[in-house]
N, C-alpha and C positions, 0 to 999 in steps of 0.2 A: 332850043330846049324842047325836050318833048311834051309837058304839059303847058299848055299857052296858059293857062288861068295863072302859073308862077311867074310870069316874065317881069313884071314888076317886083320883084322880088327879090332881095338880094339873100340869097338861100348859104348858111352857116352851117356844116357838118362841125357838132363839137363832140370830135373824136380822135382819139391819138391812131386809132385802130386800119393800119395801113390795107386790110382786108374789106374793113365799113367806105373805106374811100373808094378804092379799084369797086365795089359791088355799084355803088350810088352810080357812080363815073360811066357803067357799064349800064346802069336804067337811063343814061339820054339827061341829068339832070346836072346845068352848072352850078357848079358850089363853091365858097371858101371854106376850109381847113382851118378850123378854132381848138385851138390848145392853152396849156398852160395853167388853165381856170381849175388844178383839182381836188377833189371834196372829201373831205372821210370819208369811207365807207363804211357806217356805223348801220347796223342793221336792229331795229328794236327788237327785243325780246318775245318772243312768242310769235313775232310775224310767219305768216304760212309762207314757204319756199317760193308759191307761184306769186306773189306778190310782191317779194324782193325788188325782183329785174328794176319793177316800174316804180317804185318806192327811189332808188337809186336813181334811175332815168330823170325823174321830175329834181332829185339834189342839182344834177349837175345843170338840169334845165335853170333852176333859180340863180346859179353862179354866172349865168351867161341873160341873164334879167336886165340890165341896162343895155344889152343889143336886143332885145325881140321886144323892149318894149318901143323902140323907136320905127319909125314909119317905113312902113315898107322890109322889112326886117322877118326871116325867117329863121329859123334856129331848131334845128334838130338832135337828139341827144338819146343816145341808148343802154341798155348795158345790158348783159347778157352770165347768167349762170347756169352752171352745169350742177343736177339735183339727182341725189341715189339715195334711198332708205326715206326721203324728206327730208335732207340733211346736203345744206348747200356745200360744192366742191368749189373752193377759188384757185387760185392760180399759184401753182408749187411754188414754194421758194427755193429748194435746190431740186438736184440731181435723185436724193434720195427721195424727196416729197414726192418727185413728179414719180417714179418708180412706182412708186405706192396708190398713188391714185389710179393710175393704170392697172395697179391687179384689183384694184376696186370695180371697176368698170368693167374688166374682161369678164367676158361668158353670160353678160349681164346685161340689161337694160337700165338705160336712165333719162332721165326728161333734159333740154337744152331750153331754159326758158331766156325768151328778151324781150323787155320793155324798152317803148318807144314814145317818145314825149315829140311832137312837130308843133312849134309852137309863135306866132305872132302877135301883134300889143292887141290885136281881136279874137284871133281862137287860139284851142289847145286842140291833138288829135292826140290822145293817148291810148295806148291800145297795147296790146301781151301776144305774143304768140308763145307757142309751145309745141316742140318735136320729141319724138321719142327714138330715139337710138339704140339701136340692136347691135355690139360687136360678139363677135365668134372669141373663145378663148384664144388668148393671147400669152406665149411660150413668156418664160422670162429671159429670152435672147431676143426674145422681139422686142420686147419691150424695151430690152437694155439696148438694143440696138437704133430705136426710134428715140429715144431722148438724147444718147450719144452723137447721133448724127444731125437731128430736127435740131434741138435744145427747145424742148415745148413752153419754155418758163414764161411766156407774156400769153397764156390760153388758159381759159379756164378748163379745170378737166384735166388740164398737160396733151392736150391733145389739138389738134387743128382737122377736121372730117373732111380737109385739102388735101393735107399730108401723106407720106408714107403710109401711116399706120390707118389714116382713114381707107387708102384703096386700098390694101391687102387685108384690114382686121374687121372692115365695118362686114356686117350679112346683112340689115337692113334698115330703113327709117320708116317713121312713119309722121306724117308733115312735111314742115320746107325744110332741103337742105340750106339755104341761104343761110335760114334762122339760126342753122348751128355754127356758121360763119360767122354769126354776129351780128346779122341783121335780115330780119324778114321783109324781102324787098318788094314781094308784090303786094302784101297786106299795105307798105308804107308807099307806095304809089295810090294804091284805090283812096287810103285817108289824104293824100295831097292831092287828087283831083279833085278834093268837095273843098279846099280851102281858095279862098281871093276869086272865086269866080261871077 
């Protein structure tokens, strides 16, 4: 494993998110694969968008609270929203949602925020990042082209900045791409080098 401070550790990605595994998988860290555990997504009232992510991140963290609080036990847990106007985007439920979110986006900028909860029965490393996403206008054949073919329906946004539509429509970023992946992976190595060491 690449951080020797985790080797005692038995390290818990609690993610469905086949993207958060392949990125972790890809930083050098062994992990298990925790599912199953999941939480309403109730978001209170007047909360600010940037604070969402990590509000959510710490739910699923508490459902997975009888594994991190035992010895040796690592547990990481994240989530990630797509934000335009201040006004959180989740994840289409058909064909026509996902359509629509996508002409919201095109020609437009919007923030990709995620919250990260890294957490043992001794510390918590909770921390936000935030990207901003620049796409060029986007045709309505592209658009209908990219959800017909992708089917964007488990993304927030309707969109994956992997995909199709990210190499052909994005013009720029600004922050980590990972983050718009789903997980800002080198913020969450520098806070897992300062744990168990």
């Amino acid at each position: 494993m690449f951080l020797k401070n985790l080797e005692k550790f038995t390290i818990t990605l609690a993610s469905g998110s086949p993207r958060r595994h392949d990125l972790l998988k890809k930083a050098g860290l062994q992990f298990k694969i925790g599912t199953g555990r999941d939480v309403p997504e109730i978001i209170p009232d007047k909360m600010h968008v940037d604070d969402v992510p990590l509000y959510l991140a710490r739910l699923k963290s508490n459902a997975w609270q009888d594994l991190w609080e035992q010895k040796n036990q690592l547990v990481i847990t994240a989530d990630t929203i797509v934000a335009i106007d201040n006004q959180v985007i989740g994840k289409p439920e058909d064909r026509q949602e996902a359509i629509e979110m996508l002409e919201k986006i095109s020609g437009r900028s919007h923030r990709v925020v995620t919250g990260v909860i890294a957490k043992t029965a001794d510390v918590e490393k909770a921390f936000t990042d935030i990207t901003t996403v620049h796409f060029k206008p986007l045709s309505r054949q592209q658009i209908e082209y990219y959800v017909d073919h992708f089917e964007p329906f488990d993304k927030a946004g309707s969109y994956g900045i992997q995909d199709w539509i990210g190499i052909t429509g994005l013009n720029r970023i600004e922050g980590s791409y990972f983050n718009v992946m789903g997980l800002p992976v080198s913020l969450l190595m520098d806070e897992l080098s300062e744990i168990g060491g």
